[in-house]
C-alpha angles and dihedrals in degrees: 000000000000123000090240089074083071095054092038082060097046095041091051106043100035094017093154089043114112110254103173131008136021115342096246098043108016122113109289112225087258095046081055100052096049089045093058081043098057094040087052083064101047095047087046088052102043092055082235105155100188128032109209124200121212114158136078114273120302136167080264100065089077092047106054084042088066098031094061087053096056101051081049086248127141130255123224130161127192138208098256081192096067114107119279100263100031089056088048093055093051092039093044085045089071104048134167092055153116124253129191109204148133134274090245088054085039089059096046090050085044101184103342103182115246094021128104114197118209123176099244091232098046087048095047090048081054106052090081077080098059120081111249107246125234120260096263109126117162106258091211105131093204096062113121111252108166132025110196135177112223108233091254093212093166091026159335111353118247126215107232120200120224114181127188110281091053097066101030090049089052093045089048093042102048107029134058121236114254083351090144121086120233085255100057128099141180131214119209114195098161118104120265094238086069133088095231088059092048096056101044090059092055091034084054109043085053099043087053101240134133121258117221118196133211117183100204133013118253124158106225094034089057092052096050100045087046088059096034094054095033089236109195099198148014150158133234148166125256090257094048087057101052095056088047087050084055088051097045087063082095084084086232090115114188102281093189096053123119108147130027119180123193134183148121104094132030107289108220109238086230091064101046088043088057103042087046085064092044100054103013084162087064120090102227117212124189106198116197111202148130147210101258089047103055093247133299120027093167130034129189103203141208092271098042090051092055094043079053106041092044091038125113098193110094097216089057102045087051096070088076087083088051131092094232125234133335112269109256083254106057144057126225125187128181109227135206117220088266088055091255113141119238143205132269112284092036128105133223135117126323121236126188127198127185142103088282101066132101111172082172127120130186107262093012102061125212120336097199128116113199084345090309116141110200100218097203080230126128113218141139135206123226123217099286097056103263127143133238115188108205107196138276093317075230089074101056111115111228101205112176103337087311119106111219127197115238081193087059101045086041092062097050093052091049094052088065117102091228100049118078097174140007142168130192135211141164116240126196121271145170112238096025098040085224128018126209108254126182133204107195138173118216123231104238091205098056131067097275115251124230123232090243087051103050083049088057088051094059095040101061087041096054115345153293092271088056097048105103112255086206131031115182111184123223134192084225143009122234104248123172122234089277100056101260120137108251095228095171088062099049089045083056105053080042102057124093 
C-alpha cells in the first residue's frame, strides 16, 4: 500500500481532468503526477529524510503530499501560526529535513541546522528542472506516510503517526474510485496541518473531483468563491458554519451546493437547524473522526438529518445531535472505565478498531489493544445503533460524585434566543470538588439574559445540579486555528 497507488490511479484513468486550481488553469491529474515525480527525485538527491509543510495551502501541498510519498519520505506540516520558539523546536526536531515555507516563517525559524527553507511556489515553479523518478515507491504499508501534531486543546500536543495503510485503507474504504462528475469540485478551507485537510486531498484525488483552496477561512470570502467557482461540495467546523449561516442572510443561498460535510467539534442544534432551513436542497454530512483514526469512523448522513429534522418523535429528532452510524469499515464499542463494553443508552468511552487506526504516536509508541484505540471520548449509542460523542472525558465535570456532561449544558444554553455561544467546565471547589461554570457570548441582536435566568433555563430543561454556578461573559470566545474551543485556557484565566 502506498498513497501513490491513488494518484497512479487518478492520473492514469482521468489524467486531463483538473485536480487543483481554477477549472480552466488549475494542475491537471497528470501535471500533478509529474510534479510529485520530479519532487521524489529532489528530496532523494538532497539527503533530505522528512519534507515539512508550513505555509497556508497552496497547489503545492498536493504535491508535496504526494511527493513525500513517493521518495518514501515522510510528510509532516506544521502550524506556521504557533509562537516563534516553540515552532523552531518542532521544525529543528526533524532535521535533517526539508521545509516549504514562506519568507515571513523563514524569517521566524531564522537558520535552524539541518533544515533548508524553500518558498513552496518558487519550489514548485523549479521542479521542471528536476528529472521525473521512476514509479518505484516502496509498497510497505507500514511506512510512515503522515506525521501529524494533535490540536492539544486541554494540553501538550502529541505527534501521531499515520503510515501508509491507514490512510490508504480509509481512502479505499470510504470513497468511490473516479465517483465524482467532471463538473464537481471541493473546497477545502481547513488548515493543512489537520486531518481533515490531509484526507480530502487524498478523498479527493481518488473520488475525481477539484480541489478548491482557501487559504484561510473567511466567511464571506467562502461563500463567494463558492459561488464564484460553482463548488459542489465542502467541509467545515461548527464554528465555520455558523459565520457562513450569518452570510447567507443575503437570501442568495449556494446554488452549487450538494454536499456539505461538517466535523471536528460538537455542531449546536441551534446552528444545523438553521442551516437546514437555509439550503434544504444541500445533503448535510456530519463526519466523526479523529487524528489518530485517518479521518472520519461515523457518519450521520443526508437522510438521516431530514428524518430528523421533520421527525415528532423526540428519540429520532434528537439525532440530530448524533454522529450517525460506524463506517462499514470500522468498529466502534462503547467501554466502561474497566474496558468492558456496555448497552445501548449507557455512556462510557468511545473505542474505535479498523485498518484505518493508528493509535500510535512518535516516542509513545502505539495505544491499541487488539487493535482497539481507546478514543478518550465519552459517547453512547441508542437503540438503533447511532452515536452520541459526548465530549474529551477530560472534560467531564465531576460535581459532587455525579459526572455531568459540558456537551450537554453547552446545548441548552445555545438553544436560548439570547446566547450565541457558550462553553462549560468544571472548576475546582471545596464542597463540590468541582462547580459548574459557563463562558458564554451574547447575542447583541437579541433582549439580554440574566445569569439567574439562564440558570433557570438549564434547570427546567435538565436539572438544578446542571445549572452553572458561575457564568462570566466574554466578548469572544479562544478558539485554535480549527475551530475548537481552547478549554484549558479558559480553565486557566477561571481558576483561582
Amino acid at each position: 500500500m502506498n498513497m501513490m497507488m491513488l494518484l497512479e490511479m487518478a492520473s492514469g484513468a482521468m489524467g486531463d481532468r483538473v485536480a487543483i486550481g481554477d477549472a480552466d488553469t488549475g494542475l491537471t491529474y497528470a501535471r500533478l503526477f509529474e510534479l510529485a515525480a520530479r519532487m521524489a527525485t529532489h528530496l532523494r538527491e538532497g539527503g533530505h529524510e522528512r519534507l515539512l509543510y508550513c505555509e497556508i495551502s497552496t497547489p503545492a501541498l498536493p504535491v508535496a503530499l504526494f511527493g513525500s510519498s513517493w521518495s518514501g519520505r515522510p510528510f509532516v506540516p506544521l502550524s506556521y501560526r504557533l509562537a516563534d520558539d516553540r515552532l523552531r523546536d518542532l521544525v529543528s526536531r526533524q532535521a535533517p529535513a526539508m521545509a516549504l515555507c514562506g519568507g515571513h516563517v523563514q524569517d521566524r525559524l531564522v537558520a535552524t541546522d539541518g533544515i533548508s527553507m524553500c518558498d513552496p511556489m518558487a519550489y514548485l515553479a523549479e521542479l521542471d528542472n528536476e528529472t521525473p523518478a521512476e514509479a518505484d515507491w516502496a509498497f510497505d504499508e507500514d511506512d510512515i506516510a503522515v506525521l501529524l501534531h494533535t490540536s492539544g486543546t486541554s494540553g501538550e500536543p502529541k505527534v501521531a503517526i499515520l503510515r501508509q495503510k491507514h490512510l490508504v485503507s480509509y481512502v479505499i474504504g470510504s470513497v468511490e474510485f473516479m465517483g465524482a462528475g467532471e463538473d464537481e469540485a471541493t473546497l477545502i478551507s481547513v488548515p493543512p496541518y489537520h486531518i481533515a485537510g490531509m484526507a480530502a486531498i487524498l478523498s479527493n484525488v481518488f473520488a475525481g473531483r477539484r480541489i478548491v483552496q482557501l487559504p484561510s477561512f473567511e466567511e464571506h470570502e467562502w461563500v463567494q468563491l463558492v459561488r464564484e467557482q460553482n463548488v459542489t461540495h465542502a467541509m467545515v467546523v461548527p464554528t465555520m458554519l455558523a459565520r457562513i449561516i450569518d452570510v447567507l442572510a443575503d437570501g442568495r443561498g449556494l446554488p452549487s451546493m450538494r454536499t456539505l460535510s461538517y466535523g471536528g467539534g460538537r455542531m449546536p442544534l441551534p446552528i444545523i437547524e438553521r442551516a437546514l432551513e437555509l439550503l434544504p436542497h444541500v445533503n448535510f454530512v456530519n463526519a466523526y473522526g479523529l487524528t489518530e483514526t485517518s479521518s472520519s469512523v461515523s457518519l450521520l448522513g443526508p437522510d438521516d438529518h431530514r428524518d430528523a429534522i421533520a421527525s415528532t418523535d423526540p428519540a429520532v429528532r434528537a439525532r440530530l445531535g448524533s454522529v450517525g452510524k460506524p463506517l462499514p469499515t470500522v468498529e466502534i464499542e462503547i467501554r466502561d472505565p474497566d474496558g468492558i463494553p456496555v448497552v445501548a443508552g449507557v455512556s462510557g468511552e468511545v473505542w474505535v478498531r479498523g485498518d484505518q487506526v493508528s493509535g500510535e504516536y512518535a516516542k509513545r509508541g502505539s495505544t491499541t489493544t487488539d487493535g482497539w484505540f481507546p478514543t478518550n471520548d465519552g459517547g453512547h449509542f441508542d437503540e438503533e445503533g447511532f452515536l452520541f460523542v459526548e465530549g474529551r472525558l477530560d472534560d467531564v465535570i465531576v460535581r459532587g460524585g455525579e459526572n455531568l456532561s459540558p456537551g450537554e449544558i453547552e446545548d441548552v444554553l445555545l438553544a436560548h434566543p439570547s446566547i450565541k455561544e457558550a462553553v462549560v467546565l468544571g472548576l475546582p471547589d471545596v464542597q463540590w470538588g468541582e462547580i459548574v461554570a459557563a463562558v458564554v457570548v451574547a447575542d447583541e441582536n437579541e433582549v439580554q439574559v440574566s445569569d439567574d435566568e439562564l440558570r433557570a433555563w438549564v434547570s427546567q430543561a435538565l436539572r438544578s445540579s446542571r445549572a452553572p454556578a458561575r457564568i462570566e461573559r466574554r466578548d469572544e470566545l479562544p478558539y485554535n486555528d480549527t475551530g475548537k474551543v481552547l478549554r484549558r485556557v479558559l480553565r486557566t484565566e477561571l481558576s483561582p
